[in-house]
N, C-alpha and C positions, 0 to 999 in steps of 0.2 A: 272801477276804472271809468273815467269820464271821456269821452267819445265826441268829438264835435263833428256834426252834421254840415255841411253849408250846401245849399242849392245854387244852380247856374243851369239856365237853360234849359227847363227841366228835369238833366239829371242831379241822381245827388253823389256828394263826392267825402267822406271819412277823411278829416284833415289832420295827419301825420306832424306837420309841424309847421310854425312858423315861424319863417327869417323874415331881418330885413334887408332892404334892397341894396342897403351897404354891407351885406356879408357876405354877397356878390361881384361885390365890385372886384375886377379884376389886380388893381395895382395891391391889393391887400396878399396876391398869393404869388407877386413878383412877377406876372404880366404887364407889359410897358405899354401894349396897345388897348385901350380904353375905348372899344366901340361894345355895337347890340350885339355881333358875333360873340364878344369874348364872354360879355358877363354870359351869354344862353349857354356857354361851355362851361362856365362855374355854375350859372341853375342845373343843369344839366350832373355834373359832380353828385352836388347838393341831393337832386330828384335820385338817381339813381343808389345812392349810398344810404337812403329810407326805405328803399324798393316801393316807390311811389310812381304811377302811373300817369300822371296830369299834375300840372302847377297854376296858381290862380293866383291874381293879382290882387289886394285889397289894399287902396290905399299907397303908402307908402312899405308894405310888406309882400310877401308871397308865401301864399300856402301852398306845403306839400301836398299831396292829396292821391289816397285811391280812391277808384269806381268805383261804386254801389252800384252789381248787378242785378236786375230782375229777377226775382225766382222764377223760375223755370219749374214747371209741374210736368215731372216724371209719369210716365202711366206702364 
C-alpha cells in the first residue's frame, strides 16, 4: 500500500486523500449561502467521514490528513 508523507511545519502528516476545492463548494450539496463558513462545514463533512485529524491546502486541492505521532519510548 502506498502511503503519502507530506511535511508542514515540521510535523509530518499521512495524507488520507485528496479533494478538490470544488468538492466543497457548498451550492453542490444544495447550500444557497456560499461564504468560508459554509465550505469549513462541508471540509469539515469531508475531514471527519476519513477520520482525518488536520486538513492542508495544496494549491488548488486539500489534503486530508492524519498526525504522525512521535514515538514515545516506554521504559
Amino acid at each position: 500500500m502506498y502511503t503519502k508523507i507530506f511535511y508542514n511545519g515540521g510535523e509530518a502528516y499521512q495524507v488520507i486523500r485528496t479533494i478538490s476545492i470544488d468538492d466543497c463548494n457548498p451550492k453542490r450539496f444544495g447550500i444557497l449561502r456560499q461564504d468560508e463558513r459554509s465550505y469549513m462545514k462541508v471540509l469539515q463533512v469531508w475531514r471527519n467521514h476519513h477520520n482525518c485529524d488536520h486538513v492542508l491546502k495544496d494549491g488548488n486541492k486539500f489534503m486530508l490528513c492524519r498526525t504522525i505521532k512521535d514515538a514515545e519510548i516506554i521504559e
